[in-house]
Every structure is written in structure tokens, then in C-alpha cells.
C-alpha positions in Angstrom: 5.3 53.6 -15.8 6.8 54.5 -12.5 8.5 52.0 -10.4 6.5 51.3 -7.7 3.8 50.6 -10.1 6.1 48.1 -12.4 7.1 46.5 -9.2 3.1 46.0 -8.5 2.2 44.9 -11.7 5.0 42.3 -12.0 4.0 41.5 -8.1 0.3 40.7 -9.3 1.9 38.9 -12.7 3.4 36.4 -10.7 0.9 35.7 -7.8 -1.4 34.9 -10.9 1.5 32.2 -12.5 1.6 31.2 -9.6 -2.4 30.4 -8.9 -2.5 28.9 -12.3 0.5 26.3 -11.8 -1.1 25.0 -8.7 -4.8 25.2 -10.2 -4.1 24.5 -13.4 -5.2 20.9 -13.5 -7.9 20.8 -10.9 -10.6 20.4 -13.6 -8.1 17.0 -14.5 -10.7 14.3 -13.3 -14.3 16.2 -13.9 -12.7 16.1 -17.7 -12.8 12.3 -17.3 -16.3 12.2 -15.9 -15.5 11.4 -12.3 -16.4 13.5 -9.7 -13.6 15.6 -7.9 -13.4 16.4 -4.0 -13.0 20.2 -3.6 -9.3 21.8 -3.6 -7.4 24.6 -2.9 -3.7 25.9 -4.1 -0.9 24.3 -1.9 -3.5 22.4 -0.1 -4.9 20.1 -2.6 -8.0 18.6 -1.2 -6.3 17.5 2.1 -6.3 21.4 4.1 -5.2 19.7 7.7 -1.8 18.6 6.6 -1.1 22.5 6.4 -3.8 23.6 9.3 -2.6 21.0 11.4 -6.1 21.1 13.5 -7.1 17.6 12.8 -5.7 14.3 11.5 -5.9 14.2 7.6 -7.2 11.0 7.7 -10.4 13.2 8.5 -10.1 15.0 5.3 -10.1 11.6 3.7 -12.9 10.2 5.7 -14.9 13.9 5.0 -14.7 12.8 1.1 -15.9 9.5 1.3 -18.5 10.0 3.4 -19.5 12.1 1.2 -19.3 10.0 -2.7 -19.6 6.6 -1.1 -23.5 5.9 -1.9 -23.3 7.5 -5.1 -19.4 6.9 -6.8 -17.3 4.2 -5.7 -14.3 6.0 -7.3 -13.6 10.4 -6.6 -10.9 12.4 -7.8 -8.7 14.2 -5.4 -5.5 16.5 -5.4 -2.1 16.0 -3.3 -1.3 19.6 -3.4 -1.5 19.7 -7.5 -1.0 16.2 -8.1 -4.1 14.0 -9.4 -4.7 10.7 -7.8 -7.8 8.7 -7.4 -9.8 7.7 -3.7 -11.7 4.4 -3.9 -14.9 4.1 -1.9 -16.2 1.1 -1.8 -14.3 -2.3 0.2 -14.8 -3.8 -3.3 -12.1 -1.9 -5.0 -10.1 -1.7 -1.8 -9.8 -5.5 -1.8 -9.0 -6.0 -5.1 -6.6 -3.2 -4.9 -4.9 -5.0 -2.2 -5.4 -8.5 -3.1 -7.2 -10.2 -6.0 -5.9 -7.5 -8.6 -2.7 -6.5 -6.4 -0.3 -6.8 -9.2 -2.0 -3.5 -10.8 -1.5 -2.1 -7.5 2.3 -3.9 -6.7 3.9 -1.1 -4.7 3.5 1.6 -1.8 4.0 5.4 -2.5 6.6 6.0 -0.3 9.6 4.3 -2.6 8.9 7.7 -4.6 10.3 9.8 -1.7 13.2 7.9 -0.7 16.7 7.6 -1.7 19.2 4.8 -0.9 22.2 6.9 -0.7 20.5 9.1 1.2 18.0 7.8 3.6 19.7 3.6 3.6 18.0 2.4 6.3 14.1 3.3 4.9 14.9 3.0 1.4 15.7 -0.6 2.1 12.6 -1.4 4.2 10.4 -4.0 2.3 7.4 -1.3 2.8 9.2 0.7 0.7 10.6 -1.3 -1.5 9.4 -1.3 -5.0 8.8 -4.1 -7.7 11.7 -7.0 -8.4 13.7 -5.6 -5.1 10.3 -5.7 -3.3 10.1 -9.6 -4.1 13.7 -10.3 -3.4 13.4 -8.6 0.0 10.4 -10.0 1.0 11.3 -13.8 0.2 14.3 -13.2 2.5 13.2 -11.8 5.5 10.0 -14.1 5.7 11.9 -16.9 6.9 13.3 -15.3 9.7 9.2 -14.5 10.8 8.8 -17.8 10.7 6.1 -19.5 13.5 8.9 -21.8 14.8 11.4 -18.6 14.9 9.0 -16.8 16.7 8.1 -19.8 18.8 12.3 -20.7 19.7 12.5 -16.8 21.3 9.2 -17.0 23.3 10.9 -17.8 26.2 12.4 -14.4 26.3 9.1 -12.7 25.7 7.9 -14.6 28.9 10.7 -13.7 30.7 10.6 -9.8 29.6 7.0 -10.0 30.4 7.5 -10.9 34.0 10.7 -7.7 34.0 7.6 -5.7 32.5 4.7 -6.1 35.4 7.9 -5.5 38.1 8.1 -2.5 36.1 4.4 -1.5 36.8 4.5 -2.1 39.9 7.4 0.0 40.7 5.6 2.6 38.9 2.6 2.5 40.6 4.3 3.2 44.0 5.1 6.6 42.1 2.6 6.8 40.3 1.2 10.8 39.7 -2.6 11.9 40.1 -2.6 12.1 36.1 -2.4 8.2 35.8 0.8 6.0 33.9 1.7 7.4 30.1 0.6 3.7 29.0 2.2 4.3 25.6 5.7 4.9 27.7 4.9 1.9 29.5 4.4 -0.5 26.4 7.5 1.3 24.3 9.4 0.6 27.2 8.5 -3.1 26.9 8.3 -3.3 22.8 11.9 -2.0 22.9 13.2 -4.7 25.6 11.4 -7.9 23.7 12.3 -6.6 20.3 16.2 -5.9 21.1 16.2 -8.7 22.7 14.3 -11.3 20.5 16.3 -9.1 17.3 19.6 -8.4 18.5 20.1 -10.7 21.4 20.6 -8.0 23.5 18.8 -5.9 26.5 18.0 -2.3 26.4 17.5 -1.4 29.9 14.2 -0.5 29.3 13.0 -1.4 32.9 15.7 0.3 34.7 16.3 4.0 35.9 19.5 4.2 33.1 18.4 2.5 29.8 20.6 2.3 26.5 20.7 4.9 24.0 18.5 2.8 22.4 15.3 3.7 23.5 15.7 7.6 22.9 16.8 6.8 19.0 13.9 4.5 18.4 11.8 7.4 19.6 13.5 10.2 17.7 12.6 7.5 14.6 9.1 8.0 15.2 9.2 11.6 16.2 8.8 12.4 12.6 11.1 14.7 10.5 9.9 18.1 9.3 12.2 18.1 6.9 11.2 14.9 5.5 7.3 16.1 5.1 8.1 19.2 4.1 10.1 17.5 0.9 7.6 15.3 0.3 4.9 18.4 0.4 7.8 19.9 -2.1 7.6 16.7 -4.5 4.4 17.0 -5.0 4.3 20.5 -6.4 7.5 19.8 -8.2 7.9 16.1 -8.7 11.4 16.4 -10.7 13.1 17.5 -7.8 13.1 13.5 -6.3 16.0 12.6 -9.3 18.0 16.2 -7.9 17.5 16.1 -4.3 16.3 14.2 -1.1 15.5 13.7 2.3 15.9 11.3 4.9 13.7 10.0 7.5 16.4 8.8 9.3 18.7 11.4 10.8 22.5 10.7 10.2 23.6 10.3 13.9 20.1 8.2 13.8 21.5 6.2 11.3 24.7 5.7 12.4 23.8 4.7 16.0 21.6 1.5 14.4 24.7 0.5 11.8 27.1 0.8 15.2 25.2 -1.5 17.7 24.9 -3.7 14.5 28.3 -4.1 13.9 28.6 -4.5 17.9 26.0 -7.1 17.9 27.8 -9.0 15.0 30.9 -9.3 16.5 29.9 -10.4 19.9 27.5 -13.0 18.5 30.9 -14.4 16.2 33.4 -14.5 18.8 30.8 -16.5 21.3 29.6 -19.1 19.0 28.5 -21.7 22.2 26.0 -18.6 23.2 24.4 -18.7 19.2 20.3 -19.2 19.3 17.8 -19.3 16.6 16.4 -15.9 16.9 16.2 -13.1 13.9 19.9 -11.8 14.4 21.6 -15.9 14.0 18.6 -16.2 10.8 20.3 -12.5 9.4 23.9 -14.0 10.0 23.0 -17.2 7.9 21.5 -14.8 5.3 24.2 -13.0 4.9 26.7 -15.6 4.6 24.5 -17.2 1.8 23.7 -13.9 0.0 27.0 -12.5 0.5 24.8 -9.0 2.5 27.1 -6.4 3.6 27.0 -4.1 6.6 24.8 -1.9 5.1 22.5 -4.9 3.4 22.5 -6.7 6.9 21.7 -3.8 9.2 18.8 -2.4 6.9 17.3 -6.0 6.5 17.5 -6.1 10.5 15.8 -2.7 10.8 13.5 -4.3 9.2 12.2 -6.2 12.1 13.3 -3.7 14.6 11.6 -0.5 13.6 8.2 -2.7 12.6 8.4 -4.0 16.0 8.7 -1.4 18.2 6.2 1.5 17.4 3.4 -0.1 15.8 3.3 -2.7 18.9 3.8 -0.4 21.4 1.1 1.9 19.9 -1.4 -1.3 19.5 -1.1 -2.6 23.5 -1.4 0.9 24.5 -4.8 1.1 23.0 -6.2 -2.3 23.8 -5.2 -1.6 27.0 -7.2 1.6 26.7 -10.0 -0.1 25.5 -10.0 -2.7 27.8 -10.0 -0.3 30.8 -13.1 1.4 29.6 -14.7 -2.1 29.0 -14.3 -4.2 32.5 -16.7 -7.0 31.1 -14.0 -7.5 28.3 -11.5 -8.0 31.2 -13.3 -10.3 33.3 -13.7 -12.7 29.9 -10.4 -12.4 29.2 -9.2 -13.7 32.8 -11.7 -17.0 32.3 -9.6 -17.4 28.6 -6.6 -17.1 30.0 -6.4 -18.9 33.6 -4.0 -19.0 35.9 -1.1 -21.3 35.1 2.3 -20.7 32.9 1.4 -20.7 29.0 3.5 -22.9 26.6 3.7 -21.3 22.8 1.1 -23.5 21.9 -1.5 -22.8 24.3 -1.2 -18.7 24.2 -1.5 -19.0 19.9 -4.9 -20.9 20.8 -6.7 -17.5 22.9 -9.5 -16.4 20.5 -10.9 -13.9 22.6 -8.0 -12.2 23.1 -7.0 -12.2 19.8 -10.4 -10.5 18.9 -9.8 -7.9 20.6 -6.3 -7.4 19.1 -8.2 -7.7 15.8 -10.8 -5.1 17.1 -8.2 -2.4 18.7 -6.5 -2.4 15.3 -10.1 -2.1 13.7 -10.7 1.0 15.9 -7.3 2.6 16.0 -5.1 0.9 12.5 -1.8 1.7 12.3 -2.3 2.7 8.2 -4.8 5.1 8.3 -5.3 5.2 4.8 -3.1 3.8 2.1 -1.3 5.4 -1.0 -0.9 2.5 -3.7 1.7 3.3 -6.3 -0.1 1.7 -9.7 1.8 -0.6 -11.8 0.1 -1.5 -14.3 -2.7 0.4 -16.0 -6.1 -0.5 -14.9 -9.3 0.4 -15.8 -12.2 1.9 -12.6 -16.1 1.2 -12.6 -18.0 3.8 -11.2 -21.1 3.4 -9.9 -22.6 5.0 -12.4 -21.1 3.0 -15.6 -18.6 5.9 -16.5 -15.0 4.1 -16.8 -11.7 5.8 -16.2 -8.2 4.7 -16.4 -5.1 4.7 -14.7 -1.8 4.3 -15.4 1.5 3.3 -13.9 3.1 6.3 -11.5 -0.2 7.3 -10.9 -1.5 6.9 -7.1 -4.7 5.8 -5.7 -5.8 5.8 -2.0 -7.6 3.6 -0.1 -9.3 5.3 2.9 -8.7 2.4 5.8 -9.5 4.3 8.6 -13.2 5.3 6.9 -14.2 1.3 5.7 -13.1 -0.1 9.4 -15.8 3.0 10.8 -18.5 2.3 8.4 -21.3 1.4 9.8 -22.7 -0.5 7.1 -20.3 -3.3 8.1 -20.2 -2.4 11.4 -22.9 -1.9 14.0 -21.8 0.9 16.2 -18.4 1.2 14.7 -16.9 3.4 17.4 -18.1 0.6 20.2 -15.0 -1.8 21.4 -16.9 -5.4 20.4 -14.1 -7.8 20.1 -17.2 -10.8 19.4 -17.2 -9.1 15.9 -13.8 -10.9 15.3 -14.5 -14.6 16.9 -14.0 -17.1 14.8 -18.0 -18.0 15.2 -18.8 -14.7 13.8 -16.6 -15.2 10.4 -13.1 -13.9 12.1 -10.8 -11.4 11.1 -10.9 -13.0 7.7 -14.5 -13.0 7.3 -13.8 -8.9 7.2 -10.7 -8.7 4.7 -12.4 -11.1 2.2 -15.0 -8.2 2.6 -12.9 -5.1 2.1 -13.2 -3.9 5.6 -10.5 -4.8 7.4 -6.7 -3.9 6.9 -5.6 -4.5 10.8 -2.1 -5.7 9.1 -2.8 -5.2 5.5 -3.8 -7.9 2.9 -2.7 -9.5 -0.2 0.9 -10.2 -1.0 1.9 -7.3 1.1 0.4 -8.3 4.1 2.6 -7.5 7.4 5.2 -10.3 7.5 5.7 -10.3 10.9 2.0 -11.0 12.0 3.0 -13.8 14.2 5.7 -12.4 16.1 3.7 -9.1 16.7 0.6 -11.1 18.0 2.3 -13.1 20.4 4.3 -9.8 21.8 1.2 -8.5 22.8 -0.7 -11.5 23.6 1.9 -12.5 25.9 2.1 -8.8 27.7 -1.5 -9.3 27.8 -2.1 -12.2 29.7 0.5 -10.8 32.4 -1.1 -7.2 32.9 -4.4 -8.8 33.0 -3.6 -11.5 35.5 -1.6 -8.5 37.9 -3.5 -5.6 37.1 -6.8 -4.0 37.4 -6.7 -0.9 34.8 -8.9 1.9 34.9 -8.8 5.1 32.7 -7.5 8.0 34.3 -9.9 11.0 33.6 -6.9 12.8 32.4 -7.5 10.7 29.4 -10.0 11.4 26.6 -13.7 9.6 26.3 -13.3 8.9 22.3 -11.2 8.1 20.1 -10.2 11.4 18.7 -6.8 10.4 16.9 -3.8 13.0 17.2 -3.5 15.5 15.1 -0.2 14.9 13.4 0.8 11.7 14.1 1.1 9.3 10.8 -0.4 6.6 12.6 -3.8 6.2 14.6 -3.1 7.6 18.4 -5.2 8.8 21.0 -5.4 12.7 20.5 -3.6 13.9 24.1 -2.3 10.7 25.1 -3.5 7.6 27.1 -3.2 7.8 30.6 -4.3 4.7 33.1 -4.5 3.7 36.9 -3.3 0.5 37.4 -4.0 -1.4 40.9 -2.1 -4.7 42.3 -4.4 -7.9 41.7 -3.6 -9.7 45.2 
């Protein structure tokens, strides 16, 4: 046999061991009688995470819409990796809530590493288990209604730093409208730091701190970090050799710096202490004996929550609300014209609706990735039973349950009435499976409170200064981008804003 053909034939020999390693167990759930989405080698059953041509929540959604009526359960593949998609709000509920301890953690503790990624790794989203509890039942406290109520005086007084803001950039404003996500990272960055770290990032001036570039290089994603994850799936033993952060190293040592910097000036003034998040850490570490490390990560904790997801939510209800000016003209009879106390800007049910509604039509967790715990037993629809067991993942498809339209008439519509309190409220919609605007169950997003009055009080001032209009530059649905982890407008969100005199 000549060379070139033994080179060939060994060429074709291992495309083929290839194929079959990735392929090899696609038949995994239709063995167990439950029907399995369509799947491909590398892919898996979710092709835009490679094509990068659309969101892969749409893959998700594609699969659901298709088995919902018929399955409530369908197998899928993450690259070559078996998990199971629920269907139906039934199972996503219990999932989350009534039968959460099958379901106790998130996927993402598989991927990360607390010597190498400390910040993540020590998030309570990622946490996992006993660690998970401990975690949780510490930094609680410091979310607290009366915490967040003793710093709301420095959300009122960044809110009225943030409309001088707009109204400086209006004067310079460019034919192609305000980047309104700019505009409201700008202002999650200034309350957070501030209600956090009792400090000020600048975010309103023409030289702001390092700060606000590293929280955006957070977000920005890591290629390196997907690409291990993609890697882990094919090859899941490489997680005890080898891993990846999210968090760069300069990243990471930029947030433990202005920690330790933010330590020591709040110890040597002790006549300037308040009872904000950063005091709440310092007692917590003095009782728990935290560390650096233990104290920065718990503290990241409430800064890298605070600032992207908020940020990302105002920008689209202010999106929403500027394509809907009857929603604006109710909200200005809610909210009046004199200063709010803490009490009186907690009691605003319309514009909490429409908080509620925003995070219906654009949710931060597009779909979620449940890590099971203990093993638990599925119902389809048609009687057949199947089993899971702990390591194994299921997904519930978020993004497709808040756009059904079974629940919801016209589900791509902006109606914040769907979430009054007359029509059954937000919890009306999570008792039903349909609604996960800041999750449910044990898990539920801690800092609910604090996040709700950040953007209720930026709110009430935009709507009382501004009028808002959608620049045409901006698009007419709600396409989400392409790669972005969390819902956002595909191509940005760009508005006209115009003085109220």
C-alpha cells in the first residue's frame, strides 16, 4: 500500500472515530422512550452557539414550540452530552420551587474553579449545595428592606446626578439618538459603587474611574471561557485537569485592590461608618473570621448582580416605554410631582408592572440549566416515565413560557396591566410556571428589593424630566442579540430624549 494511500485511509479511519464519539449516544433518550430534538456532531441540538446567526435561546424556543402540545419532557444534546428540556410551566415550577431540592443547584458550578476563577466561583449563583446555603444565609441580611431603605438617599441623590447627565447629553446629542444602555450603565455603576462600596465612580463626568471599563470588560464575555465550556462538554474530565476563568486576572485584581482600598478608608474613618452593604460585609467578616479573598467575592456578589442586569432592565423599559406613550402618561398620574420617601416609591404598582412586564419580555435568564441533585422521576404526556439522576442537567426554556401565548395574550405586546396586583400580580404568574423575571423558589434573586427600587427610583426622575421617543436607528421588535448571554435588543437601543419644562 503506498503512502499516500495509508495516509488516506488512516485520514478517513479517524474522521469516522471521530463521528462516532460525538454521535455515538444520540439514540441515548429515544432508547428511554422520549422523544429527542434533532442533533448534529459538535453542535448538539443547539447549531447557533457555533453559527452565531441568532441567539440560542431560539434553538431552545424552536424545540419547544415544537413538543409542547404533545411531550412535556424532550431529549436534547449539549454538543454530546444528554440532558433533558421541560415543556410545560408545570415541571418548570416544580423544578424551581415545590420539588427544588431535586433540582438544588445551577450548572455553571461545573465550569468553575476557585483557584482559578475566585471571584465567580464564589458567587452564590454558582455556588453549589452546603456552600450554596452557607452563602446565601450570609449575604441575605445585607439585602435586607431596611438596608436597602438606610442607602436610598444616595439613590435619590445619584438619580438627580443622572437626569444632569441627560441633559448634558442631549445638548450633544447625535442624529442616531442616546446609547440608552450607556446611559443606564453609567447610572447602575454610580448607585451600586456607591450604595456597595461607599464610593463614587465618576460615572457622570467626562473622566470616570477605572471602574466602569472593568465592569464592562466583566460582561464582555470571554472566549476563552465559552470555548472551555464548549470543550467540557465533549470531554467532561478535562474540568478536574484544567480551567478557565471568567474573570480576567488584571480583572480580578483591580476588584480585590479597590476592596482592600475601600476597607481601609472605611476603618481609619470610623465617624463617616453607614449601614450600607460594605459596613454589613465588615461586620460579617469580623463574625465569620472572612478573609480578603472571602470578603471581596461576597461583595462582588452584590456589585456584579447590580450592575449589568439593572442596567440592561431600565434600558429596556425605557425602550418600551418610549414605544408605548399611553404607558408614560399613566405612569406620571402614579407618580406625581413631589419628593418620594422609601415608603411611598415601594407602594407604585403600575410602575412596578411594568418592571415585572419588561423582564417578562426581555429576562435576564433566558433559559435555565438546573444541575440535578437528587434523582427524580419525569411524566410525559403520554404516561412513558424516565429518570434522572444527580450530575445530570435539565433546562428550563424561560424565554419560550414568558412568550407563550397560551398564558399570554399577545405575548410580544408591552401590557404592564397583566402584572397589577387586580389581575393576580407577578405572583399570580410564578405560582403558574410562567414567570421567572428574578427566578423562584429558594434561589430566587436575593437582591430583589434593592434592584426594584434602583430602577424605580431612576424611573420616576426620567419620567418626570423627560419625554422619550425611539430613535429610528433602533429596531421595531424585540429581536435579542445574537451572542449576548442575556436578553438584549439585537443592534442596540437608541432614544431621543426631550426637556419636560
Amino acid at each position: 500500500m503506498c503512502p499516500v494511500t495509508t495516509i488516506l485511509l488512516g485520514s478517513v479511519v479517524l474522521v469516522a472515530l471521530v463521528y462516532v464519539f460525538l454521535t455515538w449516544n444520540f439514540n441515548y433518550w429515544k432508547k428511554r422512550g422520549i422523544p429527542s430534538a434533532k442533533a448534529w456532531p459538535f453542535v448538539g441540538s443547539f447549531p447557533s452557539v457555533f453559527t452565531q446567526k441568532r441567539n440560542r435561546v431560539y434553538d431552545i424556543d424552536d424545540i419547544c414550540n415544537e413538543y409542547k402540545d404533545s411531550h412535556s419532557i424532550v431529549g436534547v444534546f449539549n454538543t454530546r452530552l444528554p440532558q433533558l428540556l421541560v415543556t410545560t410551566p408545570e415541571y418548570a415550577h416544580k423544578i424551581y420551587a415545590t420539588d427544588f431540592r431535586s433540582f438544588h443547584d445551577n450548572e455553571l458550578g461545573l465550569f468553575t474553579d476557585k483557584k482559578v476563577d475566585k471571584i465567580l466561583a464564589n458567587n452564590p449563583a454558582v455556588l453549589r449545595g452546603d456552600e450554596w446555603k452557607a452563602r446565601r444565609a450570609e449575604v441575605t441580611p445585607g439585602l435586607s428592606a431596611n438596608r436597602v431603605k438606610a442607602v436610598y438617599p444616595v439613590s435619590q441623590d445619584v438619580c438627580k446626578k443622572f437626569v444632569e447627565y441627560v441633559k448634558k447629553q442631549i445638548k450633544m446629542a447625535p442624529s442616531e439618538g442616546l446609547n440608552a444602555k450607556d446611559l443606564c450603565l453609567c447610572y447602575t455603576t454610580e448607585v451600586v459603587s456607591d450604595c456597595v462600596l461607599g464610593i463614587s465612580a465618576q460615572s457622570f463626568t467626562d473622566n470616570p474611574t477605572p471602574l466602569v471599563g472593568m465592569i464592562k470588560r466583566v460582561f464582555e464575555g470571554s472566549f476563552a471561557f465559552i470555548y472551555f465550556n464548549v470543550v467540557a462538554n465533549l470531554w467532561p474530565p478535562i474540568r478536574k485537569l484544567y480551567g478557565v476563568p471568567l474573570f480576567s486576572k488584571d480583572v480580578e485584581n483591580f476588584f480585590f485592590d479597590i476592596m482592600k482600598k475601600c476597607i481601609l478608608i472605611r476603618k481609619e474613618n470610623p465617624l463617616q461608618q453607614r449601614d450600607d452593604f460594605l459596613n454589613y460585609m465588615l461586620t460579617l467578616q469580623e463574625k465569620k473570621g472572612l478573609d480578603t479573598v472571602e470578603l471581596t467575592s461576597h461583595t462582588m456578589t452584590f456589585l456584579t448582580d447590580g450592575f449589568e442586569t439593572t442596567a440592561g432592565t431600565l434600558a429596556h423599559i425605557l425602550l418600551l416605554l418610549a414605544r408605548n406613550p399611553e404607558t408614560i402618561r399613566k405612569l406620571r398620574e402614579e407618580i406625581g410631582t413631589k419628593e418620594m420617601n422609601f415608603e411611598e416609591l415601594s407602594e407604585l404598582p403600575y410602575i412596578e408592572a411594568c418592571i415585572h412586564e419588561t423582564l417578562r419580555i426581555f429576562p435576564p435568564t433566558l433559559y435555565a440549566r438546573k444541575l440535578v441533585s437528587e434523582t427524580y422521576e419525569f411524566v410525559n404526556k403520554n404516561g412513558v416515565t424516565v429518570k434522572v439522576y444527580p450530575g445530570d442537567v435539565v433546562l428550563v426554556p424561560v424565554n419560550s413560557l414568558h412568550k407563550d401565548p397560551k398564558y399570554y395574550e399577545d405575548p410580544e405586546e408591552f401590557k404592564p396591566e397583566r402584572f397589577l396586583e387586580s389581575n393576580g400580580g407577578s405572583k399570580k404568574y410564578r405560582d403558574q410556571g410562567v414567570y421567572f423575571g428574578f427566578g423562584d423558589g429558594p434561589r430566587i434573586c436575593p437582591g430583589i428589593k434593592f434592584a426594584t427600587t434602583q430602577l424605580k427610583a431612576a424611573l420616576v426622575e426620567i419620567v418626570r424630566n423627560f419625554d422619550i421617543k425611539v430613535n429610528p436607528r433602533t429596531r421595531t421588535d424585540n429581536r435579542f442579540d445574537d451572542t449576548f448571554f442575556m436578553a438584549a435588543l439585537k443592534g442596540g437601543i437608541w432614544l431621543d430624549f426631550k426637556e419636560l419644562k
